[in-house]
C-alpha positions as CSV (number, residue, x, y, z in Angstrom):
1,X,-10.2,13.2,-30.3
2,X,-11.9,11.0,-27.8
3,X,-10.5,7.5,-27.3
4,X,-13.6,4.8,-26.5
5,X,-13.6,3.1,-23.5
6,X,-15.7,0.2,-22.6
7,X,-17.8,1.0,-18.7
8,X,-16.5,-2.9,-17.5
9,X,-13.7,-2.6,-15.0
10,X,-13.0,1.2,-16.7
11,X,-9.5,1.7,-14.6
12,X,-8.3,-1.6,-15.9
13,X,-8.5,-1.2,-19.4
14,X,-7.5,3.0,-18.7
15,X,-4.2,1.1,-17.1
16,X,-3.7,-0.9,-20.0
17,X,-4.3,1.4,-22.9
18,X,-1.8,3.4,-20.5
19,X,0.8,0.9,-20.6
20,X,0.6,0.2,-24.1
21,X,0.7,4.0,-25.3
22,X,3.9,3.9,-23.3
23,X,5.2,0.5,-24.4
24,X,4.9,1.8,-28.0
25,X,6.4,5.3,-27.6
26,X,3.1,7.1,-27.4
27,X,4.9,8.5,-24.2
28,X,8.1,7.8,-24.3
29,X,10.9,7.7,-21.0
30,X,11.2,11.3,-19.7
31,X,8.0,12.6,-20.6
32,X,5.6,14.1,-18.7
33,X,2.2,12.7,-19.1
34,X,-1.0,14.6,-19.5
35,X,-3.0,15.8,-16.5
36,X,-5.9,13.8,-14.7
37,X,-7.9,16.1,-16.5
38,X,-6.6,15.9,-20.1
39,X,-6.5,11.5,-19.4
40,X,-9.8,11.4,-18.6
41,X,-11.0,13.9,-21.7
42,X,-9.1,12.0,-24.0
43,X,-10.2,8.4,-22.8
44,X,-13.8,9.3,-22.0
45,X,-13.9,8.5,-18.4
46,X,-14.3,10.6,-15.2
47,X,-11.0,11.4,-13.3
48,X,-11.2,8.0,-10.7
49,X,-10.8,5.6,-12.6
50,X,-7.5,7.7,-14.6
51,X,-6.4,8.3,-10.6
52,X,-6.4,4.8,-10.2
53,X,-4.6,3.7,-13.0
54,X,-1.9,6.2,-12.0
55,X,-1.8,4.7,-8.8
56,X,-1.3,1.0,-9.8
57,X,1.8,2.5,-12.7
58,X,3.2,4.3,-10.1
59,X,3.4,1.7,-7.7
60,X,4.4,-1.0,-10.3
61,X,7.8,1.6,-11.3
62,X,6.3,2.4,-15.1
63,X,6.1,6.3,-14.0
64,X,6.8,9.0,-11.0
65,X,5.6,11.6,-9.5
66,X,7.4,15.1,-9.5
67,X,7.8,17.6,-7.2
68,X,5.8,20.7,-8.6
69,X,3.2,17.9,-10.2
70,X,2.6,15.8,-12.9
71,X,3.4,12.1,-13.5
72,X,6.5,11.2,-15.6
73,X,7.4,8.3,-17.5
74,X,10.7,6.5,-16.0
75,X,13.1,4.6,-17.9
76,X,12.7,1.2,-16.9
77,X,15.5,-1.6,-16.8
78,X,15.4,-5.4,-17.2
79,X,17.3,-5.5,-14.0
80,X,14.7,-3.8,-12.4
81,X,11.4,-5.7,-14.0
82,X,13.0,-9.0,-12.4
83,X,12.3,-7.5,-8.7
84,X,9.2,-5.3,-9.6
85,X,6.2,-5.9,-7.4
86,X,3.9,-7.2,-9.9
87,X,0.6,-6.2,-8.2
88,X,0.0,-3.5,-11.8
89,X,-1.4,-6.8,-13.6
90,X,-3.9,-7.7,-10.7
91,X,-7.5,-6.7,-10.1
92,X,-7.0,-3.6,-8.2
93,X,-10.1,-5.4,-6.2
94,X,-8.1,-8.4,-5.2
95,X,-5.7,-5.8,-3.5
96,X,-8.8,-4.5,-1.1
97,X,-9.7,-8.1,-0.8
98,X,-6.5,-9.0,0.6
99,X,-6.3,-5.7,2.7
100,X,-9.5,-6.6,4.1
101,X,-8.3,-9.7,5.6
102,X,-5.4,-7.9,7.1
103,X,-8.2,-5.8,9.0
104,X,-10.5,-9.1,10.0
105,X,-7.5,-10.5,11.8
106,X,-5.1,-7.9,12.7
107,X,-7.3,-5.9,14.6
108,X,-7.8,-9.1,16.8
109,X,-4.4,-10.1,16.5
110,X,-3.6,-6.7,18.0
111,X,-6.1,-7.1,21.2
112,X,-4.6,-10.4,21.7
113,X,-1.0,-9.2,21.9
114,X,-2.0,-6.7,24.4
115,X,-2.5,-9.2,26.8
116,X,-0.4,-11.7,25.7
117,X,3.0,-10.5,24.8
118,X,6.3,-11.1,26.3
119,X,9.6,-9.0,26.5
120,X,10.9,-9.9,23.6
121,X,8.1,-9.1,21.2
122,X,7.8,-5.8,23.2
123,X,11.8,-5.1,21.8
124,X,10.9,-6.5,18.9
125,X,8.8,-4.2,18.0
126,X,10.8,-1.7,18.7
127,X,13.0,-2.4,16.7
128,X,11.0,-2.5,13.7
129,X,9.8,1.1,14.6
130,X,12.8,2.0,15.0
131,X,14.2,0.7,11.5
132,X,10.4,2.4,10.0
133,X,11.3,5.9,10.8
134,X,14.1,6.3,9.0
135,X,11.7,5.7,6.1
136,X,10.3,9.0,7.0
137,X,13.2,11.2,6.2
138,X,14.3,8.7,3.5
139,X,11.8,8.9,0.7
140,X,13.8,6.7,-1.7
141,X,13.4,3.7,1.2
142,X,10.1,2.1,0.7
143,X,9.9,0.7,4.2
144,X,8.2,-2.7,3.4
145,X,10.7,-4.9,5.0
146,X,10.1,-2.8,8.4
147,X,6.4,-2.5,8.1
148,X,5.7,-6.1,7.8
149,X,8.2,-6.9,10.3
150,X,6.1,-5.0,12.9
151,X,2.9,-6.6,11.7
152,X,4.5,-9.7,12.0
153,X,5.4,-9.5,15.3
154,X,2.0,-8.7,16.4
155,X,0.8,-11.6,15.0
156,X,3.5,-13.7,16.6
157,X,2.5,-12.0,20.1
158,X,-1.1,-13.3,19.7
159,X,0.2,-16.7,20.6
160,X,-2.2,-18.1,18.2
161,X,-0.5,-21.0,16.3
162,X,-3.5,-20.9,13.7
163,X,-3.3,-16.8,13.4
164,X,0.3,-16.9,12.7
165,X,0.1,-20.0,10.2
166,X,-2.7,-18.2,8.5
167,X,-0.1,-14.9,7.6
168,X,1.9,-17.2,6.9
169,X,0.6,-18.9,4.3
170,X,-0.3,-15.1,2.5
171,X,3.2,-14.0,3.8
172,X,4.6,-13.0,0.2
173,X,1.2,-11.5,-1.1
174,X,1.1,-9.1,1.9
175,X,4.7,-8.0,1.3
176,X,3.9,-6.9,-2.2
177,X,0.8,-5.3,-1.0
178,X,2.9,-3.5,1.8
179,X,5.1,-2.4,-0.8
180,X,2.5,-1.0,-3.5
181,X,0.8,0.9,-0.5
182,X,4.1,2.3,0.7
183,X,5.2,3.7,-2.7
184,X,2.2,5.8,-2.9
185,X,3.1,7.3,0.7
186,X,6.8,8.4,-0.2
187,X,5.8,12.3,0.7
188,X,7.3,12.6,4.0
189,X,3.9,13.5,5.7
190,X,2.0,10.7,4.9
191,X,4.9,8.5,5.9
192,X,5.0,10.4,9.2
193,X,1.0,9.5,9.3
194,X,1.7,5.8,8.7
195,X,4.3,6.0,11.4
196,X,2.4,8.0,14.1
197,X,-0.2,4.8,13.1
198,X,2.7,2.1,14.0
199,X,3.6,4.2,17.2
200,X,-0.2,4.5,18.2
201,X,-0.5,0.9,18.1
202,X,2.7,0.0,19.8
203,X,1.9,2.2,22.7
204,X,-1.2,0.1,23.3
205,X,0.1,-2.8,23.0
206,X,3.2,-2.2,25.5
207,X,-0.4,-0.6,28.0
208,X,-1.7,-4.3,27.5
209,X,-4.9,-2.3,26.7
210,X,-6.7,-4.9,24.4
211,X,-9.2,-2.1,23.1
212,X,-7.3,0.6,22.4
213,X,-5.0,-1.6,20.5
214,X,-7.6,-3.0,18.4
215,X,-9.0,0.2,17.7
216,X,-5.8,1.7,17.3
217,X,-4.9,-1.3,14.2
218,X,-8.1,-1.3,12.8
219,X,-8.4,2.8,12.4
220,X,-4.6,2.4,11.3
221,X,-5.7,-0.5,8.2
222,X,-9.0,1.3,7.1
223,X,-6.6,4.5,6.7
224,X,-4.5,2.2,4.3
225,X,-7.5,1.2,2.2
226,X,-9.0,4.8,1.6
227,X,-5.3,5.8,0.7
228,X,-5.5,3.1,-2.3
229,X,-9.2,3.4,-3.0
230,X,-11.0,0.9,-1.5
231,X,-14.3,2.7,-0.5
232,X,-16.6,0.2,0.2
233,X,-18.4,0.4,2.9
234,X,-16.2,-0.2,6.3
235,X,-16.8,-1.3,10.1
236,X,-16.1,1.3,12.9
């Protein structure tokens, strides 16, 4: 049996017949759901848009992956809805929208810092490299609080009042979107990745070599959006 799905937005409504199959019981807590394969037979759809739906229910806390494979259904409490990241309700588009302005002015943010900073940004930083590897042997850390800590600085070591107000005002959004990106990374060699990313950066930045650390953020946020999806077409 084939379930019908409409071709408009396909991973959205995949996502949402997901959820409701296991509001409803259809897979209940502690259950292993079916494969990529057996989803995307029984909704009619190729394996992308099923993949993508995983990602978002994973990321929103409505299942987990297993070591050995497979995606499992996790018992969710009240207590934990009222501090879940809600980015599973939004356009998975709007996500790469946003992550796409973290490229368009991080990147120069970045340069500018290289040039600009002063000692304290430098130990700054530091510290919130310092605080984002223990994520990497601690898979049950997310590591949000320290990855936007050391994006923050950067921005702060532009010395660009209008930069900094800008991140500002998209402050909370980027938090959540640090946080839905860093659950999908919890095996410790993509978290080493990410962090090999952070240290890359840093090291430019403490060079004051403006190019290297542009390059270094913007190969280090284009990594970020192929790990969630987003393959539009992207700058070098």
């Amino acid at each position: 049996m084939r379930l019908p799905i409409e071709r408009k937005k396909v991973s959205s409504q995949v996502l949402e017949q997901l959820k409701e199959m296991i509001k409803n019981g259809e897979f209940p807590a502690h259950s292993k759901l079916p494969s990529e394969m057996e989803l995307a037979e029984l909704f009619g759809v190729s394996r992308s848009p099923i993949r993508e739906a995983l990602s978002v229910l994973e990321a929103s806390g409505l299942i987990e992956s297993k070591q050995g494979g497979g995606s499992w259904v996790k018992e969710v409490q009240l207590t934990n809805l009222l501090e879940q990241v809600t980015l599973d309700i939004v356009d998975i588009g709007q996500v790469y929208d946003l992550l796409e302005l973290r490229s368009i002015i991080e990147t120069e943010a970045a340069a500018l810092a290289a040039v600009r900073y002063q000692k304290q940004d430098i130990l700054e930083l530091e510290l919130a490299l310092a605080q984002f590897a223990k994520t990497v042997e601690d898979r049950e850390v997310v590591g949000d609080e320290a990855d936007y800590m050391f994006h923050r600085v950067i921005i702060k070591a532009s010395y660009n009042p209008f930069l900094e107000q800008t991140m500002a005002n998209v402050s909370e959004l980027l938090q959540k979107a640090l946080a839905f990106s860093l659950k999908k990374n919890r095996l410790q060699q993509k978290r080493e990745e990410v962090y090999r990313e952070h240290l890359t950066i840093f090291n430019a930045i403490y060079e004051r070599d403006s190019e290297a650390a542009r390059k270094a953020m913007n190969t280090h946020l284009q990594n970020v959006r192929r790990k969630l999806g987003d393959n539009r077409v992207l700058p070098k």
